[in-house]
C-alpha positions in Angstrom: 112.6 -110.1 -23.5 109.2 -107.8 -22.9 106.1 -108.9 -24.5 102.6 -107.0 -24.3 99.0 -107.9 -24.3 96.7 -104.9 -24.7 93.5 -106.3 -24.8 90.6 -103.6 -26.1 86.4 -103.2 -25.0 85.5 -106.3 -27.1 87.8 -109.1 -25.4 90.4 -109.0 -28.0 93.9 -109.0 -27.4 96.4 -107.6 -30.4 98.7 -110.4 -32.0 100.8 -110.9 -35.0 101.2 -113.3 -37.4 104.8 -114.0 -37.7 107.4 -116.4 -39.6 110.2 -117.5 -37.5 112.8 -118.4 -39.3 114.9 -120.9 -36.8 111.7 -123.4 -37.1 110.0 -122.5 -40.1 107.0 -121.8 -38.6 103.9 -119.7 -38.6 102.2 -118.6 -35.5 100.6 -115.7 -33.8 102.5 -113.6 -31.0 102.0 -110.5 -28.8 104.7 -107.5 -30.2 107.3 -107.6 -27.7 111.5 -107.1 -28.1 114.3 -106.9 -26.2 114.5 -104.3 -23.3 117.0 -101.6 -23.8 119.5 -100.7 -21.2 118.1 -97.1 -21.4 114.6 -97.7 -20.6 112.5 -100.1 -18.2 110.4 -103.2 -19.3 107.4 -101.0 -19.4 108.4 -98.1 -21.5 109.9 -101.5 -23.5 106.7 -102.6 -23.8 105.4 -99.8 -24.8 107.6 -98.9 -27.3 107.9 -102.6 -29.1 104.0 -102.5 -29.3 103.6 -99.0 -31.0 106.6 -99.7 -33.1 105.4 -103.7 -34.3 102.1 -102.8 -34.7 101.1 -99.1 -35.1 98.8 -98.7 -31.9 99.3 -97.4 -28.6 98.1 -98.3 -25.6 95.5 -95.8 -23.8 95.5 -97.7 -20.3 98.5 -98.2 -18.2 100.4 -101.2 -18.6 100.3 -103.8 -15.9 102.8 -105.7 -14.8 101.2 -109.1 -16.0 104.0 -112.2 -15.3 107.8 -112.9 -15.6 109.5 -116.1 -15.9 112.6 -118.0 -16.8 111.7 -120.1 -20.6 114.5 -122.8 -20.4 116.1 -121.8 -16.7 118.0 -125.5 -16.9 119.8 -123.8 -20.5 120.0 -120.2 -20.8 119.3 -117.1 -18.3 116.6 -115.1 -20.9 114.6 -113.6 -18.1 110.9 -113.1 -19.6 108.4 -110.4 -18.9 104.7 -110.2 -20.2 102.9 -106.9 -19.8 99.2 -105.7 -20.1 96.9 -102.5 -20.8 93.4 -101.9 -21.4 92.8 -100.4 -24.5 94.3 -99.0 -27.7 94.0 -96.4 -30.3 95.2 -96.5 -34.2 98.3 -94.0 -34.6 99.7 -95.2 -37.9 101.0 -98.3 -39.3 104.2 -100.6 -38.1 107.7 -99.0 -38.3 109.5 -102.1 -38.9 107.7 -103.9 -42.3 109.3 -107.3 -41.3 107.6 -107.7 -38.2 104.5 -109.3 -39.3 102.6 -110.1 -41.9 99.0 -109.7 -40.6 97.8 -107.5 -37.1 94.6 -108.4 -35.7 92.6 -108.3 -33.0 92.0 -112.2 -31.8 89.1 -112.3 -29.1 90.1 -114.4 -26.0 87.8 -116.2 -26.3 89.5 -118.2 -29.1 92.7 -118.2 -27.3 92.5 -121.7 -25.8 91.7 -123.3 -29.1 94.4 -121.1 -30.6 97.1 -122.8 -28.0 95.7 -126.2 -28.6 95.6 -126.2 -32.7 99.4 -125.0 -31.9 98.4 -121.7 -33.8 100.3 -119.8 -30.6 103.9 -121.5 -29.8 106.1 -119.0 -28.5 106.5 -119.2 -24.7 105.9 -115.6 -24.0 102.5 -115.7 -26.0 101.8 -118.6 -24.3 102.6 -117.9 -20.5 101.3 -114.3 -21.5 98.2 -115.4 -22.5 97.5 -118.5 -20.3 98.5 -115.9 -17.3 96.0 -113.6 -18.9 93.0 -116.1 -18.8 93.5 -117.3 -15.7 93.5 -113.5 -14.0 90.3 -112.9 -15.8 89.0 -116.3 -14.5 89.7 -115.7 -10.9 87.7 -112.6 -11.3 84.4 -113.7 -12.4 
């Protein structure tokens, strides 16, 4: 699994609003998919994010975190990628992906977490990982 969080000139990172079916949930998630055999997890990430959400990425993506969700249950290795900046090149391939794209400022993203707004473990170890880098570096 590949996730990505491009993150633009405001402090906002791109997330969807999705329903996920095996919980019955609502919750917002960074575009991400399954890495094909053909390609690397960047050119995964890459690809998921144009295709879920109809931007691409104008920086290069960072390696950001992997990790292991449930290591004690299943093997599903987990990466979580990064970029600076993005730029509008039409709208979502796949219609089911989500119902609302936006740009969410990071500065909300703790909140987000706590109201259980973000769920998912990549968002979350994604986004935690994120806000934590940026912290170190003030």
């Amino acid at each position: 699994m590949v996730a990505v969080a491009v993150v633009n000139g405001n402090d906002e990172v791109l997330m969807m609003w999705r329903h996920r079916f095996a919980v019955d949930e609502w919750g917002w998630e960074l575009p991400g998919g399954i890495a094909n055999i053909e390609e690397g997890a960047a050119e995964t990430a890459a690809r998921e994010f144009e295709e879920e959400t109809g931007w691409r990425a104008t920086g290069p993506l960072r390696h950001l975190v992997s990790f292991q969700p449930m290591p004690g249950m299943v093997d599903t290795p987990h990466e979580v990628w990064t970029a600076q900046g993005a730029k509008k090149v039409g709208e979502p391939t796949d219609a089911e992906e989500a119902a609302i794209i936006e740009w969410i400022p990071l500065a909300n993203i703790l909140d987000m977490v706590k109201r259980g707004e973000i769920a998912g473990s990549g968002p979350l170890v994604g986004l935690l990982t994120l806000l934590m880098e940026r912290q170190g570096k003030s």
